[in-house]
Structures are given as structure tokens and as C-alpha cells.
Chimera marker file (.cmm) of the C-alpha trace (Angstrom):
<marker_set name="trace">
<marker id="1" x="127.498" y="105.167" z="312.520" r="1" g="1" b="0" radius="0.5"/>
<marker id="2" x="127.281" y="101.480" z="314.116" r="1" g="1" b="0" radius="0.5"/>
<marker id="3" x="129.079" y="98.898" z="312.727" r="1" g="1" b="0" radius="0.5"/>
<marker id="4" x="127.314" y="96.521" z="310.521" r="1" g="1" b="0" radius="0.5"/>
<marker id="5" x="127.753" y="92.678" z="309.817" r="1" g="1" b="0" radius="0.5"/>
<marker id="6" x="129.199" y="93.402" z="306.785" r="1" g="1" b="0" radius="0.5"/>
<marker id="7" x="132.372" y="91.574" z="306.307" r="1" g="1" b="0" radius="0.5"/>
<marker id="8" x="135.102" y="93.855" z="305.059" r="1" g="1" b="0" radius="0.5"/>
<marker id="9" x="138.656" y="93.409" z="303.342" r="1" g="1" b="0" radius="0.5"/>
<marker id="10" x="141.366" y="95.249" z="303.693" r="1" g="1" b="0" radius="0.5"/>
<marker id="11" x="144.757" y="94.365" z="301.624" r="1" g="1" b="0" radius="0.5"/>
<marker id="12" x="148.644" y="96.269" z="301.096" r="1" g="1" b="0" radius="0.5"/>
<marker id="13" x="149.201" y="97.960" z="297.412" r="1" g="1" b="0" radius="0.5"/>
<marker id="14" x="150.512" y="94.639" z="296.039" r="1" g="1" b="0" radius="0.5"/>
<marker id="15" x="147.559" y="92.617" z="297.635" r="1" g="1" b="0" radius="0.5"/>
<marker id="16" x="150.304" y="90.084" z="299.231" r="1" g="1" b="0" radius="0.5"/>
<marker id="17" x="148.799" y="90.586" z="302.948" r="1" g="1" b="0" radius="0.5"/>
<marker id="18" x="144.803" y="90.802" z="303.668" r="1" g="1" b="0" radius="0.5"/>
<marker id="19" x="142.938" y="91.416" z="306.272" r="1" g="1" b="0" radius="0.5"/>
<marker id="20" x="139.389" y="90.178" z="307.083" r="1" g="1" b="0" radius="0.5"/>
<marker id="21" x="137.297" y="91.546" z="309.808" r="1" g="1" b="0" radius="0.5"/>
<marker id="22" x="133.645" y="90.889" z="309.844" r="1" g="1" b="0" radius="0.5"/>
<marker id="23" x="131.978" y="94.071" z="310.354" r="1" g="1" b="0" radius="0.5"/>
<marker id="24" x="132.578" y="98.042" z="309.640" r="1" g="1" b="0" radius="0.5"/>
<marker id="25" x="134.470" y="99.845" z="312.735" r="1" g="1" b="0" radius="0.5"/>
<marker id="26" x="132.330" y="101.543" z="315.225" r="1" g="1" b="0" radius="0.5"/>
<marker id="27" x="134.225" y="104.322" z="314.202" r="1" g="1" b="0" radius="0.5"/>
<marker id="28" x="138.097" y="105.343" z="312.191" r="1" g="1" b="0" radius="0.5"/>
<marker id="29" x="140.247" y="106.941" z="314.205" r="1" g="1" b="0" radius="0.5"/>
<marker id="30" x="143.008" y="109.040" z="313.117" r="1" g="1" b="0" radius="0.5"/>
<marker id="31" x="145.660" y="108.527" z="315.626" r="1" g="1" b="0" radius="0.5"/>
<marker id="32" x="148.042" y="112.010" z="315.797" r="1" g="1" b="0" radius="0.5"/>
<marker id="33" x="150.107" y="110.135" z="318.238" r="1" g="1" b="0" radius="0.5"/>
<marker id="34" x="153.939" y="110.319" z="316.966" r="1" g="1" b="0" radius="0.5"/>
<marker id="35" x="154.151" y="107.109" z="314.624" r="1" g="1" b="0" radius="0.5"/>
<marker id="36" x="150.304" y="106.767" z="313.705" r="1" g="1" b="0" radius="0.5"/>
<marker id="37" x="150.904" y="110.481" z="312.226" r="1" g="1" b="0" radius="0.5"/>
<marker id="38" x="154.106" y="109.418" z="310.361" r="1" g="1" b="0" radius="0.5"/>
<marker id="39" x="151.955" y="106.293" z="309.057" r="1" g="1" b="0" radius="0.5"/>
<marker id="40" x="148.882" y="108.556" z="307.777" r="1" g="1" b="0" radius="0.5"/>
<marker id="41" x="147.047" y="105.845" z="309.277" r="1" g="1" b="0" radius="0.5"/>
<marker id="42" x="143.296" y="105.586" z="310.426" r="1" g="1" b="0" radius="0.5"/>
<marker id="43" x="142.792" y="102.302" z="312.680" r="1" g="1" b="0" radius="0.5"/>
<marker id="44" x="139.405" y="100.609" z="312.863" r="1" g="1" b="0" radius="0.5"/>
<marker id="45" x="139.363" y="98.539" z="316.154" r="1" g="1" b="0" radius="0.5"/>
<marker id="46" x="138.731" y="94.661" z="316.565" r="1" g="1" b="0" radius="0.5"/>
<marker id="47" x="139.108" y="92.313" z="318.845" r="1" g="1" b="0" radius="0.5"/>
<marker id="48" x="141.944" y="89.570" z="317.929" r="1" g="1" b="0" radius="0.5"/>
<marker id="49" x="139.659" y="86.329" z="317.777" r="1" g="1" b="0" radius="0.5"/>
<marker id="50" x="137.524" y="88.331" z="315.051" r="1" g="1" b="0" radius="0.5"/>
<marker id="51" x="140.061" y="88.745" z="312.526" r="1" g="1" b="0" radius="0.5"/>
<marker id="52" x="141.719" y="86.817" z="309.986" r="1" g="1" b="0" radius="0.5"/>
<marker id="53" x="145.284" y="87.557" z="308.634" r="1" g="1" b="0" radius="0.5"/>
<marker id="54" x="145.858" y="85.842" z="305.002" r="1" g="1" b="0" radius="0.5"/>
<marker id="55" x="149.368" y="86.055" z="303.325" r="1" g="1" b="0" radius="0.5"/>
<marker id="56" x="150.659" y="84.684" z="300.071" r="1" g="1" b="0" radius="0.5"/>
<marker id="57" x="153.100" y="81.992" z="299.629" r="1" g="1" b="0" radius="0.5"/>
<marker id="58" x="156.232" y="83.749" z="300.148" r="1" g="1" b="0" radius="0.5"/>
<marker id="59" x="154.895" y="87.162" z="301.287" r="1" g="1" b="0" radius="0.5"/>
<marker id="60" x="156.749" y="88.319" z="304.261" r="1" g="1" b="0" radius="0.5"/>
<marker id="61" x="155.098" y="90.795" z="307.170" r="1" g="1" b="0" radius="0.5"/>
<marker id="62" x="157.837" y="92.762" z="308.906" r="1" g="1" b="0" radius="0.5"/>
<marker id="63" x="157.267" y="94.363" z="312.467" r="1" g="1" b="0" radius="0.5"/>
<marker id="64" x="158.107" y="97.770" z="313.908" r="1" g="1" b="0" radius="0.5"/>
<marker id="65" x="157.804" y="97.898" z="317.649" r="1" g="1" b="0" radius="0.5"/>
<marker id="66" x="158.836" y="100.763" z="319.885" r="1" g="1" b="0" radius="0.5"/>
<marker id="67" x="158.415" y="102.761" z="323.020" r="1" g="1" b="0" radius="0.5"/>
<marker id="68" x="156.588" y="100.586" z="325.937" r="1" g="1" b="0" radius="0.5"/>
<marker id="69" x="156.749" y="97.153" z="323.198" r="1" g="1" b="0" radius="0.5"/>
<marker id="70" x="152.848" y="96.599" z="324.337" r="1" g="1" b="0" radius="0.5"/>
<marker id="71" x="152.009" y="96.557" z="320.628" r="1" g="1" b="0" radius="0.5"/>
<marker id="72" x="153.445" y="95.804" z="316.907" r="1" g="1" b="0" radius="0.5"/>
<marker id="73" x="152.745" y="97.462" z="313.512" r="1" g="1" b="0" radius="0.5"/>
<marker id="74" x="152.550" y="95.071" z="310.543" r="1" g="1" b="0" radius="0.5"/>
<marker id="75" x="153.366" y="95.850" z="307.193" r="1" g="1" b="0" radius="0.5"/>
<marker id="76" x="154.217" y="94.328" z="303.791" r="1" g="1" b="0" radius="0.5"/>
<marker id="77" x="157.735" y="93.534" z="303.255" r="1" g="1" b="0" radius="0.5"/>
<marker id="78" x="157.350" y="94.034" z="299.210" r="1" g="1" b="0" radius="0.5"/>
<marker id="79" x="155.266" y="97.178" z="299.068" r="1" g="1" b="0" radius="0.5"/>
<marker id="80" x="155.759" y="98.699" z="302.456" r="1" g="1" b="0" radius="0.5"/>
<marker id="81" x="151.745" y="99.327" z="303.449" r="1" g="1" b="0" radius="0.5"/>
<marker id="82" x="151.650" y="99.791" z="307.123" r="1" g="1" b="0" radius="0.5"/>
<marker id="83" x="148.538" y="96.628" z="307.572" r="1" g="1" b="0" radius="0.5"/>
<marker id="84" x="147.171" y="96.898" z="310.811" r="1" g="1" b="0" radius="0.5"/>
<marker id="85" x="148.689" y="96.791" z="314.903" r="1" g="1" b="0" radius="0.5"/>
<marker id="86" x="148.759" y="93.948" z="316.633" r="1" g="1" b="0" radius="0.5"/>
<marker id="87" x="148.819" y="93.957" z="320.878" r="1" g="1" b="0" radius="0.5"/>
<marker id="88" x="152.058" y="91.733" z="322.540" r="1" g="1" b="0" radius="0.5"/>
<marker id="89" x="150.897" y="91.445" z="325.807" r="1" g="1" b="0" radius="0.5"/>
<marker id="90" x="148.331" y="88.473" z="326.414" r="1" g="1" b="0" radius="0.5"/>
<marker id="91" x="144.777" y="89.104" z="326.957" r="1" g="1" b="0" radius="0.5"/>
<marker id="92" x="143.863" y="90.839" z="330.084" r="1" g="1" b="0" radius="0.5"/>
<marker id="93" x="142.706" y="88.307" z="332.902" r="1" g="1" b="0" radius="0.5"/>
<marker id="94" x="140.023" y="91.219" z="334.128" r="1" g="1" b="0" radius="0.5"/>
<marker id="95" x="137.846" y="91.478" z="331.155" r="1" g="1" b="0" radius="0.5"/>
<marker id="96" x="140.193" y="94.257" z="330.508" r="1" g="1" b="0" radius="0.5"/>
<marker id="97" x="140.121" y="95.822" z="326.367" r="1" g="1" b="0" radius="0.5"/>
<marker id="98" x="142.239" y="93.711" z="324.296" r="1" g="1" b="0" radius="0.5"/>
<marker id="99" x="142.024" y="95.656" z="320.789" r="1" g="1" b="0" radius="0.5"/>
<marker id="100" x="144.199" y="95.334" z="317.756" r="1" g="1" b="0" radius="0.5"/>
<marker id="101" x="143.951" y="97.849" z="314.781" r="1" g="1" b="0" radius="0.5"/>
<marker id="102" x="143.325" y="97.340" z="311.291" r="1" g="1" b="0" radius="0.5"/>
<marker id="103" x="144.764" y="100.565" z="309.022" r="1" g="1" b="0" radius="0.5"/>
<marker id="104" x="140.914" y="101.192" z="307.061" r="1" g="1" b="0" radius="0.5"/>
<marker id="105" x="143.476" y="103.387" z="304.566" r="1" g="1" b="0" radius="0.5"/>
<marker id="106" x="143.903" y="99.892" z="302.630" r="1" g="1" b="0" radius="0.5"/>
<marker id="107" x="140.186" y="99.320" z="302.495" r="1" g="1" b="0" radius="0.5"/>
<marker id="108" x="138.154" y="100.659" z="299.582" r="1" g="1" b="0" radius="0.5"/>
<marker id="109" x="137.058" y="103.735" z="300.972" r="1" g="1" b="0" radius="0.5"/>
<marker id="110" x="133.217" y="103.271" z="299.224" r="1" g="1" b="0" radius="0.5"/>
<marker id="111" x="132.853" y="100.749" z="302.216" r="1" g="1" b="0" radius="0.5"/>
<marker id="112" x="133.978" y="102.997" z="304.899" r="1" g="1" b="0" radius="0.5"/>
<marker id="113" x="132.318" y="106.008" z="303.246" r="1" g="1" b="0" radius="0.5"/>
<marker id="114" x="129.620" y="106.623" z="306.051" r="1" g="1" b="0" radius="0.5"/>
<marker id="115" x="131.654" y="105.507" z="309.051" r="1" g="1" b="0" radius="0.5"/>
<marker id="116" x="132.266" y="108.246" z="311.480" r="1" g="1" b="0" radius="0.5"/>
<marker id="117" x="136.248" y="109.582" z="311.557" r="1" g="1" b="0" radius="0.5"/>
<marker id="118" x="137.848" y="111.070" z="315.060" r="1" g="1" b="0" radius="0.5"/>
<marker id="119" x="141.072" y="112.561" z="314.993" r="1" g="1" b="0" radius="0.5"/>
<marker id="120" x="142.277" y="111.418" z="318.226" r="1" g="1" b="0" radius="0.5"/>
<marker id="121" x="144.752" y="114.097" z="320.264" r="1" g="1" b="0" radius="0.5"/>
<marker id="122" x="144.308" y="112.367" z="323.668" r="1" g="1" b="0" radius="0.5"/>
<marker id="123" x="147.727" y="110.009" z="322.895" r="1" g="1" b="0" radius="0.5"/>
<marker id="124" x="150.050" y="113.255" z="322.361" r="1" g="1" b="0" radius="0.5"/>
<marker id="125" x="149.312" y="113.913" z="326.101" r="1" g="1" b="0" radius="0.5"/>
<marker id="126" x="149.928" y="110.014" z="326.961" r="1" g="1" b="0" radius="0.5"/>
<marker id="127" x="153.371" y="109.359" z="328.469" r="1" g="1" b="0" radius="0.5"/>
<marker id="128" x="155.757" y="106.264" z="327.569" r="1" g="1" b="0" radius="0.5"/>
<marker id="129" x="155.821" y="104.117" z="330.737" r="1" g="1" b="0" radius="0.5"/>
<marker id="130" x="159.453" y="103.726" z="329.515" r="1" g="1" b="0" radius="0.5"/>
<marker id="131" x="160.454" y="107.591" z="328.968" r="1" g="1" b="0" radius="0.5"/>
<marker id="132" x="163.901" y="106.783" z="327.357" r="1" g="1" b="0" radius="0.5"/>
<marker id="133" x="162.102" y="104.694" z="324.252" r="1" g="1" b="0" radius="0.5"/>
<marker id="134" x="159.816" y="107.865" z="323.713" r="1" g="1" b="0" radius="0.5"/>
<marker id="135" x="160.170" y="109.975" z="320.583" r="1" g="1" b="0" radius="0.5"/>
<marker id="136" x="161.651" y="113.193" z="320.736" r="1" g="1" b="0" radius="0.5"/>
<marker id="137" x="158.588" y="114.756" z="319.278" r="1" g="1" b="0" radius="0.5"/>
<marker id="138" x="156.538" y="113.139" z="322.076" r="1" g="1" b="0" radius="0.5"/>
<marker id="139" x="154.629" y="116.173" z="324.102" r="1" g="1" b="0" radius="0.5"/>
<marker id="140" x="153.524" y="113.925" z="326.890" r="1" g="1" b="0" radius="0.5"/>
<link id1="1" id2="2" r="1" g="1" b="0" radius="0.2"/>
<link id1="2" id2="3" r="1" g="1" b="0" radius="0.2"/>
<link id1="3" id2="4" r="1" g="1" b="0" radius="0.2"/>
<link id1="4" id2="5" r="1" g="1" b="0" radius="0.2"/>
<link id1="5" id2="6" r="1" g="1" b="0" radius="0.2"/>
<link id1="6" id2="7" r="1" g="1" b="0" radius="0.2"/>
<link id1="7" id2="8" r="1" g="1" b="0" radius="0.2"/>
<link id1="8" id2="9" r="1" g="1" b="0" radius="0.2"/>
<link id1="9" id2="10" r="1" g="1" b="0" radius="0.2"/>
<link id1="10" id2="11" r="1" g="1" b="0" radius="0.2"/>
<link id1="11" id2="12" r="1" g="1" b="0" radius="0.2"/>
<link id1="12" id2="13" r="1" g="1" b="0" radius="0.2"/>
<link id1="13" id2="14" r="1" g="1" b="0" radius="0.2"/>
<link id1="14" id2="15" r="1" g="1" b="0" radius="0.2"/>
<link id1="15" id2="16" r="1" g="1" b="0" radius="0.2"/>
<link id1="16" id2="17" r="1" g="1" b="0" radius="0.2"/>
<link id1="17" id2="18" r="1" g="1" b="0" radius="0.2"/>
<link id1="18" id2="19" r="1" g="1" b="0" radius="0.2"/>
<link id1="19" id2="20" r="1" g="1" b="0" radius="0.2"/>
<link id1="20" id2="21" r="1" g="1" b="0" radius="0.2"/>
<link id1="21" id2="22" r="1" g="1" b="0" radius="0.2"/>
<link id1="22" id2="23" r="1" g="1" b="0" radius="0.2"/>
<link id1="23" id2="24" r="1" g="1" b="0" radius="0.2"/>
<link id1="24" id2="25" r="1" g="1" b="0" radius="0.2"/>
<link id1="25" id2="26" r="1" g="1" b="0" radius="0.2"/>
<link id1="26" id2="27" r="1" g="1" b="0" radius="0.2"/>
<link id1="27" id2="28" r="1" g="1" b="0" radius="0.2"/>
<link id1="28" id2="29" r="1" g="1" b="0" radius="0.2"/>
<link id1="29" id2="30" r="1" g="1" b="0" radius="0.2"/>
<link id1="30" id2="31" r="1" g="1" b="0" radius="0.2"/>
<link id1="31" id2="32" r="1" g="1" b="0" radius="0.2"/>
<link id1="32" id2="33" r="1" g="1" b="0" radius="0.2"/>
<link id1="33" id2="34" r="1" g="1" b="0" radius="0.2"/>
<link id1="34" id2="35" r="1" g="1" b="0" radius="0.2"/>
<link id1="35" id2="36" r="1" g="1" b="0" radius="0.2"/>
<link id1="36" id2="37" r="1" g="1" b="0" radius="0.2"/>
<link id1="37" id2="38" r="1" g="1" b="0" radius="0.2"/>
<link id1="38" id2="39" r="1" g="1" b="0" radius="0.2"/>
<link id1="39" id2="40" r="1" g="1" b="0" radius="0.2"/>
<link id1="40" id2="41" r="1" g="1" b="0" radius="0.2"/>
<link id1="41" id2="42" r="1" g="1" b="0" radius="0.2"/>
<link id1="42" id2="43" r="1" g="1" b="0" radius="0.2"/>
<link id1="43" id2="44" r="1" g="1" b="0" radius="0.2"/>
<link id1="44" id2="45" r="1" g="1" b="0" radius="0.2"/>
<link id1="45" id2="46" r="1" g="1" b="0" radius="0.2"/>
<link id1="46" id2="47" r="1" g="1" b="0" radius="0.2"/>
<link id1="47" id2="48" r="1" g="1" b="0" radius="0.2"/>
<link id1="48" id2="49" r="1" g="1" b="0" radius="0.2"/>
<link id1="49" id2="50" r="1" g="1" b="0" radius="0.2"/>
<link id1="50" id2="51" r="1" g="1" b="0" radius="0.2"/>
<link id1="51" id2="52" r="1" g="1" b="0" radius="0.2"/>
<link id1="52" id2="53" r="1" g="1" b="0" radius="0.2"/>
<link id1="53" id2="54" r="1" g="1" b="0" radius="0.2"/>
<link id1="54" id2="55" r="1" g="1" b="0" radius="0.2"/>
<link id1="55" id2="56" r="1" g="1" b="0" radius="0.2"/>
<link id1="56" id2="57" r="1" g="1" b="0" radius="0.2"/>
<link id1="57" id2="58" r="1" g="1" b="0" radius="0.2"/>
<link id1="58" id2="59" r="1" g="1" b="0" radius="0.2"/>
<link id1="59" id2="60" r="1" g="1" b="0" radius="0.2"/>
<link id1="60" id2="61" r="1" g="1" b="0" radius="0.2"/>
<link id1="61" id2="62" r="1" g="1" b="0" radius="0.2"/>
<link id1="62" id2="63" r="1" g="1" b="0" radius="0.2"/>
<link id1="63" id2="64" r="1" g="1" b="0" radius="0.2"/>
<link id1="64" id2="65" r="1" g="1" b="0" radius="0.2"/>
<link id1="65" id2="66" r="1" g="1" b="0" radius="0.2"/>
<link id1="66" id2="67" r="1" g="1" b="0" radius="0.2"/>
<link id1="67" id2="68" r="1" g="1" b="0" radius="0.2"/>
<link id1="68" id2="69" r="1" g="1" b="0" radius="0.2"/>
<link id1="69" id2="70" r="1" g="1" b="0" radius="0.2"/>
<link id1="70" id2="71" r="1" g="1" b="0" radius="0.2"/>
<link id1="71" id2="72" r="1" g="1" b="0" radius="0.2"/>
<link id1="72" id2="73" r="1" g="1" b="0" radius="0.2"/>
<link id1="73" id2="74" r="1" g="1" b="0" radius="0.2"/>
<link id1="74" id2="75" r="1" g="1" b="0" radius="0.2"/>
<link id1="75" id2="76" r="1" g="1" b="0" radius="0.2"/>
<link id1="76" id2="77" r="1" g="1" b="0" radius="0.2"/>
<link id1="77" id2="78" r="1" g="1" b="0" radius="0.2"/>
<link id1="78" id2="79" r="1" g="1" b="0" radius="0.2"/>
<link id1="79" id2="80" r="1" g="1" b="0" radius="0.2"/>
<link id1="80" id2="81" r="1" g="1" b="0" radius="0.2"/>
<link id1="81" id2="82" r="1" g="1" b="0" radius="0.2"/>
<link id1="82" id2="83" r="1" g="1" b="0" radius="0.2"/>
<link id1="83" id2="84" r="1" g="1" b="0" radius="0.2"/>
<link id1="84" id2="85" r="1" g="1" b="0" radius="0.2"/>
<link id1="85" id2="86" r="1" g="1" b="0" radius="0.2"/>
<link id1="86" id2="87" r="1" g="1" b="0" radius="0.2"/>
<link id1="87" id2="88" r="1" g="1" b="0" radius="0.2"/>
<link id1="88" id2="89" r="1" g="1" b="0" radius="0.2"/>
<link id1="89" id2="90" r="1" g="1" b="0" radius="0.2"/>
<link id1="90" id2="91" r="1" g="1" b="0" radius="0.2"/>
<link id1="91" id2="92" r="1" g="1" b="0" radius="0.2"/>
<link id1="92" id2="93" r="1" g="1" b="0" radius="0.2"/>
<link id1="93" id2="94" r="1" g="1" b="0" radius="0.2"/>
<link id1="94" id2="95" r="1" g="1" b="0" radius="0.2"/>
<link id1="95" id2="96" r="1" g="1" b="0" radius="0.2"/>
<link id1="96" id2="97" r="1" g="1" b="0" radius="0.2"/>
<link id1="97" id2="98" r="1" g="1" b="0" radius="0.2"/>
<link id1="98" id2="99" r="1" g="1" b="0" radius="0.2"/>
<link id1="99" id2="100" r="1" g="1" b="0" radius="0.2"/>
<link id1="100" id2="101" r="1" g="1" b="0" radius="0.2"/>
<link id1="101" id2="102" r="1" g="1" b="0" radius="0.2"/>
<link id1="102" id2="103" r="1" g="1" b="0" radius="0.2"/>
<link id1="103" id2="104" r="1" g="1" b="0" radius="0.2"/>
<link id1="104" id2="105" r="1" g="1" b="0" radius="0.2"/>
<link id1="105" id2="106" r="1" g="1" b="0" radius="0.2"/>
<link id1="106" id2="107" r="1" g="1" b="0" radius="0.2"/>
<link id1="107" id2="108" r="1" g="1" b="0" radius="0.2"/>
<link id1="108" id2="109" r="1" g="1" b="0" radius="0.2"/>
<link id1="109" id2="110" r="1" g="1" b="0" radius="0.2"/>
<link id1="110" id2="111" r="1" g="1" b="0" radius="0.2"/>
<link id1="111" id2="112" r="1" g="1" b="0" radius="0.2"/>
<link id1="112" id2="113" r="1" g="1" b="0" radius="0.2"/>
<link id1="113" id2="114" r="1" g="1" b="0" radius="0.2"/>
<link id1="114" id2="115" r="1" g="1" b="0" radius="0.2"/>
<link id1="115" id2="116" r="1" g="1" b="0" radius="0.2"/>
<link id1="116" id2="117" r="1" g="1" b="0" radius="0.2"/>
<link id1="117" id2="118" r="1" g="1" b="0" radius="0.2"/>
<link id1="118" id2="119" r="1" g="1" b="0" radius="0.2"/>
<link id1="119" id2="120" r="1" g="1" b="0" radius="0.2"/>
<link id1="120" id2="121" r="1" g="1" b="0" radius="0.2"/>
<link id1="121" id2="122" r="1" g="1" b="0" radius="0.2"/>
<link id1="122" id2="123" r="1" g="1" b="0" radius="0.2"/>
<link id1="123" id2="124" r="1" g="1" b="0" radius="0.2"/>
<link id1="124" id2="125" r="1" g="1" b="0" radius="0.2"/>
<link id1="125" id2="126" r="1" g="1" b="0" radius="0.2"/>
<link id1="126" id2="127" r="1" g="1" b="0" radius="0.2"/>
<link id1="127" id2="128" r="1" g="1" b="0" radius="0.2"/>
<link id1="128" id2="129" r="1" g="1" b="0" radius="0.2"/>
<link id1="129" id2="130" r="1" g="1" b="0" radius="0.2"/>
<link id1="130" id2="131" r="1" g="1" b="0" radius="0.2"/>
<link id1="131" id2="132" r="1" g="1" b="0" radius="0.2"/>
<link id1="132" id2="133" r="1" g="1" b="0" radius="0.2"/>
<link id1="133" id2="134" r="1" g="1" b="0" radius="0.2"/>
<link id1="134" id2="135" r="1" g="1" b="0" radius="0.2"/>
<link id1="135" id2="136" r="1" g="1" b="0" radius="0.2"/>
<link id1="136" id2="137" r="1" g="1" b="0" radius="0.2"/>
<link id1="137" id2="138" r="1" g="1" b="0" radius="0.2"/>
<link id1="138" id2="139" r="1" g="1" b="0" radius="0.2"/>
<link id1="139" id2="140" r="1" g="1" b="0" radius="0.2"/>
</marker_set>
């Protein structure tokens, strides 16, 4: 399905972090690489500039970063809900993708109900650039 210009929200259990992008994903995709798997979670993709983070007073958003530290996950200190990934590195200079990825699992699933899901294998294949951070479950 194509995204739409629907706006949608997407919050943690205890509604302390949301997340506003303004359209549906082109598509969910349901990462199997080693920590997307552990997360259950199923990233819609957005470009930074197009999304707005919102937390309430006193909410905290903790960060888990591992293997070649190109990219952050973001979740809710109080309830634990894994929010969205968030890229490090700058923006590319060449026009290059610059993506992050918003978990659609805290989005009422009514809204994401037509939106095409891909369970995406090509990342177990994907080696660390820094092979001593990788996870021992990594195939790559």
C-alpha cells in the first residue's frame, strides 16, 4: 500500500513518549536481525526532519546502542517500550538514505491495518563493520 498523508501517532504503554510522523509507512518491516527480533519490533521508515518526538515533563528516554554505533534505539525509561531508532551519524553529504525507524507496534494497529508487512532476512547475512561488537547469534 502507499503511504497516505494521514498523520499518525505512535506512543509507549504509559503514553510518557510519542511519536508523530505525518503519513502511514510505505511499508512495516519486521526486522529478524539479532536485536530487532529480541524487540518484536516492526519499524516504519521516516526521514528525521519529518518527525516529531514529544515527552512529558519528567519522562526520561534511555538509549541502547551496539555493534557498528551508526544508530540508537529509544525507549521509555518508566514502561520499557522500545519507541523508535534513531541514526548517529550526520546526514549523508551525497543525497545518500538517512532513515530513522519508528516501532508501528505502539501505534493502534486499526491505522496500520492495510499497510503491507515484510519480514526482512537480508540483515542476518549483513556483517558488523566492527566484528568484535557483533552478537554471538549473528550469522553474517
Amino acid at each position: 500500500m502507499a503511504a497516505t498523508d494521514t498523520s499518525i501517532r505512535s506512543s509507549c504503554h504509559c503514553g510518557a513518549i510519542t511519536v508523530t510522523v505525518p503519513r502511514l509507512p510505505e511499508y512495516v518491516n519486521v526486522c529478524q536481525c539479532t536485536i530487532c527480533r529480541r524487540y518484536g519490533a516492526a519499524w516504519g521508515y521516516y526521514h528525521p526532519d519529518e518527525v516529531k518526538i514529544e515527552t512529558k515533563p519528567n519522562a526520561v528516554t534511555k538509549q541502547y546502542v551496539w555493534g557498528d554505533r551508526n544508530l540508537s534505539f529509544n525507549f521509555c525509561d518508566n514502561c520499557g517500550c522500545v519507541c523508535y531508532w534513531w541514526p548517529i551519524q550526520p546526514p549523508p553529504t551525497d543525497d545518500g538514505e538517512y532513515k530513522m525507524g519508528l516501532n508501528t507496534n505502539n501505534v493502534n494497529p486499526e491505522l496500520l491495518r492495510f499497510v503491507d508487512r515484510k519480514f526482512e532476512y537480508s540483515l542476518l547475512m549483513s556483517p558488523l563493520q566492527l566484528k568484535d561488537t557483533a552478537h554471538p547469534d549473528d550469522l553474517a
